[in-house]
C-alpha positions in Angstrom: 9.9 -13.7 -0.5 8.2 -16.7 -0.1 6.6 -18.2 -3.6 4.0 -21.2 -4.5 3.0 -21.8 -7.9 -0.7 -23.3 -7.9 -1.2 -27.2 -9.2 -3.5 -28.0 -12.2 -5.4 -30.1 -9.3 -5.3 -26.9 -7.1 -6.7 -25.1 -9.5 -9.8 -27.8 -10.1 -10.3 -27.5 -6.9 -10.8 -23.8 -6.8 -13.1 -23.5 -9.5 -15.0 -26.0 -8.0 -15.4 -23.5 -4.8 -16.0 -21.1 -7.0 -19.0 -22.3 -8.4 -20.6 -23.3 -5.8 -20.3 -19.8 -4.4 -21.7 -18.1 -7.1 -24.6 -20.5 -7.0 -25.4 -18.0 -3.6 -23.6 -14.8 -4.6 -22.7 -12.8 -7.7 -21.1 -10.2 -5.9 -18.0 -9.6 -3.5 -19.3 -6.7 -2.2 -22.6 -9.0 -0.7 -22.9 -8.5 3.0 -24.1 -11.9 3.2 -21.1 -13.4 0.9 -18.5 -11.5 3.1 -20.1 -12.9 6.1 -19.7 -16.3 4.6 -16.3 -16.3 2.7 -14.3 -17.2 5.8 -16.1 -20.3 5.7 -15.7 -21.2 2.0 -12.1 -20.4 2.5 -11.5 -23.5 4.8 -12.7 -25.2 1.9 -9.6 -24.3 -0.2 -6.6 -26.9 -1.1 -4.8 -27.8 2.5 -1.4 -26.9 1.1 -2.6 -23.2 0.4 -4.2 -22.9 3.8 -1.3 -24.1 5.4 0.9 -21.8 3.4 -1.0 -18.5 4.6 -1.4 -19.7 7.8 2.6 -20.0 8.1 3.2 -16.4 6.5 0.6 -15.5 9.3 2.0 -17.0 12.3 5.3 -17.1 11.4 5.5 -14.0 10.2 8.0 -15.6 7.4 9.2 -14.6 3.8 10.5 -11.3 4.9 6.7 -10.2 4.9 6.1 -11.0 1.4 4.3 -14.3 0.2 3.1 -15.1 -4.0 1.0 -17.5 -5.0 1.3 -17.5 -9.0 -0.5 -19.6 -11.4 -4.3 -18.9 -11.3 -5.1 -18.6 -14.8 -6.6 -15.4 -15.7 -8.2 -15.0 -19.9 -7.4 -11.7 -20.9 -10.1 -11.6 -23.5 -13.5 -12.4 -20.5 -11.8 -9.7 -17.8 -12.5 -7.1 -20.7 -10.5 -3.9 -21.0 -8.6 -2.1 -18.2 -11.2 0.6 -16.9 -10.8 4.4 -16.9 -11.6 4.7 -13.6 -12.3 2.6 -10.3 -15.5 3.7 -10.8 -16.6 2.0 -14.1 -17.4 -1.3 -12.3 -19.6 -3.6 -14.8 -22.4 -5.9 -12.7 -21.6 -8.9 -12.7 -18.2 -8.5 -12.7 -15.6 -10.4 -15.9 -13.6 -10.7 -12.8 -16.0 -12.0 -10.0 -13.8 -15.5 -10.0 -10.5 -13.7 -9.2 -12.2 -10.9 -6.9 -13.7 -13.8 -4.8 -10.2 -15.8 -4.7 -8.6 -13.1 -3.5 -11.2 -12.8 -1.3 -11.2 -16.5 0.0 -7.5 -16.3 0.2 -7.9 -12.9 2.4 -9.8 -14.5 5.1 -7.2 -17.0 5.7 -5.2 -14.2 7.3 -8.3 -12.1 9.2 -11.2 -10.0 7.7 -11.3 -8.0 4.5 -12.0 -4.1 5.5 -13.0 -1.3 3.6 -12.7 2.6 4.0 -15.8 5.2 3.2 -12.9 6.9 2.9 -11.6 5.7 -0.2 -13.1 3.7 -3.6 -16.7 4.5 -2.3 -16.6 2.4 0.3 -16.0 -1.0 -1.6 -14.0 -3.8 -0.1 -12.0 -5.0 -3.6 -10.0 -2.0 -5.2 -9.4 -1.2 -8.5 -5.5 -0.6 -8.9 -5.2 0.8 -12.6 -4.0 4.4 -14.1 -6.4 7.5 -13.7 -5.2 9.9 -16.7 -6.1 12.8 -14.0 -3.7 11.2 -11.1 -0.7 10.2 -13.5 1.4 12.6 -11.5 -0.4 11.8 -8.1 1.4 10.3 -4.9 -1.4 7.7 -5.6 -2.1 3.9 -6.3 -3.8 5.2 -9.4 -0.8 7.2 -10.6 1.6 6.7 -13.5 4.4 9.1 -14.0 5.7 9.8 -10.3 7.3 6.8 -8.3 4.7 5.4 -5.4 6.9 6.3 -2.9 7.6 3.0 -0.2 5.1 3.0 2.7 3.2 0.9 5.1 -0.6 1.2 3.4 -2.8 3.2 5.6 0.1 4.3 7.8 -1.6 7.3 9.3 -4.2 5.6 10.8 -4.5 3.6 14.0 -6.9 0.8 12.5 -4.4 0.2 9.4 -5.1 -3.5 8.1 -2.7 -6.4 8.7 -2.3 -7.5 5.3 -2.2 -5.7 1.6 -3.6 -8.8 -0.9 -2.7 -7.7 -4.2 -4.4 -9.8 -7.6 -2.9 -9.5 -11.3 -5.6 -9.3 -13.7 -2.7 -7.6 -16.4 0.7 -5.9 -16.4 1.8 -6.0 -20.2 4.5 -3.4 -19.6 6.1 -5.2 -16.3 6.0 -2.4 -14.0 7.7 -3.3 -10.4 6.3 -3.6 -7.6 8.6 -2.3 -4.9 9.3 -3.8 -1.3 11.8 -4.3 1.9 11.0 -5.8 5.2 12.2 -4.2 8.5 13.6 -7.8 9.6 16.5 -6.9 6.6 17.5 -3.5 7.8 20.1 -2.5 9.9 19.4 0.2 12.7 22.0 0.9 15.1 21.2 0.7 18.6 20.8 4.6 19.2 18.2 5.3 16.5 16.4 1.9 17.3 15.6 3.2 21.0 14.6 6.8 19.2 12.0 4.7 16.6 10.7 3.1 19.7 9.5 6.4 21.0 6.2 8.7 20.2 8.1 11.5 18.3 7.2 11.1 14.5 4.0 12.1 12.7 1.9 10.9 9.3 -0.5 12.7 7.9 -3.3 10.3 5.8 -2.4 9.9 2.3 -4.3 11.1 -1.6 -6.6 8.6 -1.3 -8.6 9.2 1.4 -8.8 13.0 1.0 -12.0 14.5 0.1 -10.8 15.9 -3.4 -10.2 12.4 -4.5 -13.9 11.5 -3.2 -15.9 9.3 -5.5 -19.4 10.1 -6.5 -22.3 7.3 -5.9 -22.6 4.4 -4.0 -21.8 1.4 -3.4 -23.1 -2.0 -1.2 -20.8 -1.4 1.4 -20.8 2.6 1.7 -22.9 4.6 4.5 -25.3 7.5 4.6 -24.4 10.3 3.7 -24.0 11.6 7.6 -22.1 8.7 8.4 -19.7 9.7 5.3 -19.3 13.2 6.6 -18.6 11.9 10.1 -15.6 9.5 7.9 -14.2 13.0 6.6 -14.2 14.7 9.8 -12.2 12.2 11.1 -9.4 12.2 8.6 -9.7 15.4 8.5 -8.6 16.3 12.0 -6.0 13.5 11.4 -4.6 15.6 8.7 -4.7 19.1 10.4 -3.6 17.1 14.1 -1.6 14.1 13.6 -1.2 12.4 16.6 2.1 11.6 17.3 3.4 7.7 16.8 6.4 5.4 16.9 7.7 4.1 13.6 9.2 1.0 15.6 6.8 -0.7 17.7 6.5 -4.8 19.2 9.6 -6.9 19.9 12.6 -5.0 20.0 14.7 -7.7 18.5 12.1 -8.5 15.7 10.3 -5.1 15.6 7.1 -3.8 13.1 6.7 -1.0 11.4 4.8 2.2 10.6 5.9 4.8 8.5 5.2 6.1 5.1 8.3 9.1 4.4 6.0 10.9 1.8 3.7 12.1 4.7 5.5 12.5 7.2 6.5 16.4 7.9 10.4 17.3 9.2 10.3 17.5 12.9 12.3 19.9 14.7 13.3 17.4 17.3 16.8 16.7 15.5 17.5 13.4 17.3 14.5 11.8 16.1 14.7 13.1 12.5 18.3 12.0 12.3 17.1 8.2 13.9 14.3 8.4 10.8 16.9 9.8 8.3 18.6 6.4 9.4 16.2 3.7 9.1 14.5 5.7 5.4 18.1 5.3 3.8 18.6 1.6 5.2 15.0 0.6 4.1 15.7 2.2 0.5 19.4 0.9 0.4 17.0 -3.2 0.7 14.7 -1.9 -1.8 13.5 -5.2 -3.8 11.3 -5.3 -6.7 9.1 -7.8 -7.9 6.5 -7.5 -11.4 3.7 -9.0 -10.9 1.8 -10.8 -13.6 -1.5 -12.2 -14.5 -2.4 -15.0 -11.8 -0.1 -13.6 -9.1 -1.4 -13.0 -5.7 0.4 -10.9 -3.7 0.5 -10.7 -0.2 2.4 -8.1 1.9 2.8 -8.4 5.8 1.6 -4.6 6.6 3.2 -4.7 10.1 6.2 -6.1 8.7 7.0 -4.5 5.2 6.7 -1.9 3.3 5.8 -1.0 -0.2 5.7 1.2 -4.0 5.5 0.8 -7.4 7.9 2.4 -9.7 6.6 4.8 -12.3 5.8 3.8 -15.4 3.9 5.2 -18.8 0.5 4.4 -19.0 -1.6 4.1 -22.5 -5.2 4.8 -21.5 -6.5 2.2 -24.2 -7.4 -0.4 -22.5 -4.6 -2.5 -22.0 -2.8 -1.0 -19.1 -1.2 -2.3 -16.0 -4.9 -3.4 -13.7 -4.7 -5.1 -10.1 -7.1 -5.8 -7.8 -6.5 -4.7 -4.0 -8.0 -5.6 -0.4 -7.0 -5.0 3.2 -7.2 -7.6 6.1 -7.5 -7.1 9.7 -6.5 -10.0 12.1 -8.9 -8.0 14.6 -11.8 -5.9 13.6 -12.9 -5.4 17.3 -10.2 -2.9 17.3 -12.0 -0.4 15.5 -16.0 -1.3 16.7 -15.9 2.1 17.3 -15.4 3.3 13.8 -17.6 0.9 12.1 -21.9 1.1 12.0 -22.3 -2.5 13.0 -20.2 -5.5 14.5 -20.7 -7.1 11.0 -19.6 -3.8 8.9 -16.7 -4.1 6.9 -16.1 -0.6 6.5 -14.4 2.0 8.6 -15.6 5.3 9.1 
């Protein structure tokens, strides 16, 4: 993993962008503030532009890049919410939502799901008390099993950006890249090959559907065409290669915890394979308050281990977004060439 530890005059310097920005916006989920963050982000210290330009070119750090340092006051971000869905306006965290933000379009465009946290583009990472034993981002109690995010669908983001607004209790994040893992020649040629199948994870099924609206989230016909589509995903999954791109430097696609048995031995065994090597490179890194994370989606994977949450307040809370290097990719799934949300 790659690390950079913010300066005190990098940190001027980002405030300074910051409020200037919220001269014009006072919310990340703005149309007109996501249309225009790609152009504030230029404005960011060189040596951090240059920095997430190298982990995306490069495709360096193993797939895994922090920038520590930003300083976060525990007391003006408030308590950890409930729920995703107890969002205060304005945000106590607008100046790390937006950083994250700025620091997401240096690697492509933020995206959103109607699919999942109503539609908004910055998640809420915390404990639900009702999903503690969820395979969910939101769980507690069960390990977040290792995965690519998004896995099961063909218009998966680039890039997870992970922020620490808190994580009193240290809980690990969990993560390997594929460039670290051995796979013999037999079951790399099998990976290579349409054989496997993933089915779309908790959080975009319609049980774990959020109630009311946000900026970014469609009609109500436009939502239902969103669930059709996952649905059939779920009842159909098309069937995918886990290995896919340079043979000698390949990405990946897989998340184990939805994907069924196959009854094509030779494939399952070549899966069986590369699962035990990728856990057998697990690395773990706890985040802390400051921390950005970012995680090269084609290139690693990643979990959380469990871990007992408190519901008062002072729990474990991160915020998340997904980046696409190419949104054109799925024009087909979004209402407008400006929408940031997928259908």
């Amino acid at each position: 993993m790659n690390k950079v530890y913010l300066t005190d005059d990098e940190i001027g310097e980002i405030r300074s962008i910051l409020r200037r920005i919220q001269t014009e916006y006072q919310c990340v989920e703005d149309e007109a503030f996501l249309r225009d963050a790609c152009l504030y982000a230029h404005q960011l210290p060189w040596r951090l532009r240059k920095c997430l330009n190298s982990f995306k070119l490069l495709e360096s750090g193993n797939g895994v890049l922090m920038i520590s340092g930003y300083p976060v006051h525990d007391e003006k971000i408030g308590a950890t919410p409930a729920h995703w869905n107890q969002r205060q306006v304005p945000s106590p965290t607008l100046d790390e939502e937006m950083l994250l933000i700025l620091f997401g379009c240096l690697l492509g465009e933020p995206l959103g799901w109607a699919t999942q946290q109503n539609g908004y583009i910055v998640h809420d990472v915390l404990p639900i008390k009702s999903h503690e034993d969820e395979q969910l981002g939101t769980g507690s109690k069960q390990t977040l099993y290792w995965h690519n995010e998004d896995a099961f669908h063909p218009y998966r983001g680039d890039y997870l950006c992970l922020l620490c607004l808190r994580n009193p209790d240290r809980v690990a994040t969990t993560y390997v890249s594929i460039d670290t893992v051995e796979i013999g020649e037999g079951p790399r040629k099998l990976l290579f090959e349409p054989r496997f199948t993933i089915r779309p994870d908790e959080s975009h099924l319609e049980k774990n559907r959020g109630a009311g609206a946000s900026p970014q989230c469609p009609d109500d016909k436009s939502l239902a065409v969103a669930y059709e589509r996952i649905n059939r995903l779920n009842e159909s999954p098309q069937k995918i290669a886990v290995l896919f791109g340079d043979p000698n430097s390949p990405y990946v696609r897989i998340d184990p915890y939805f994907m069924d048995p196959l009854e094509d031995e030779e494939a399952q065994s070549a899966l069986n394979a590369l699962v035990n090597a990728m856990e057998s490179k697990l690395s773990e890194v706890a985040v802390g308050p400051g921390d950005f994370l970012f995680i090269d989606n084609y290139k690693a994977v990643h979990g959380r281990q469990p871990f007992r949450a408190r519901y008062d307040g002072r729990d474990r809370w991160l915020k998340r977004i997904n980046v696409a290097r190419d949104m054109r990719k799925s024009r087909d799934a979004r209402l407008h060439s400006y929408s940031h949300v997928i259908l």
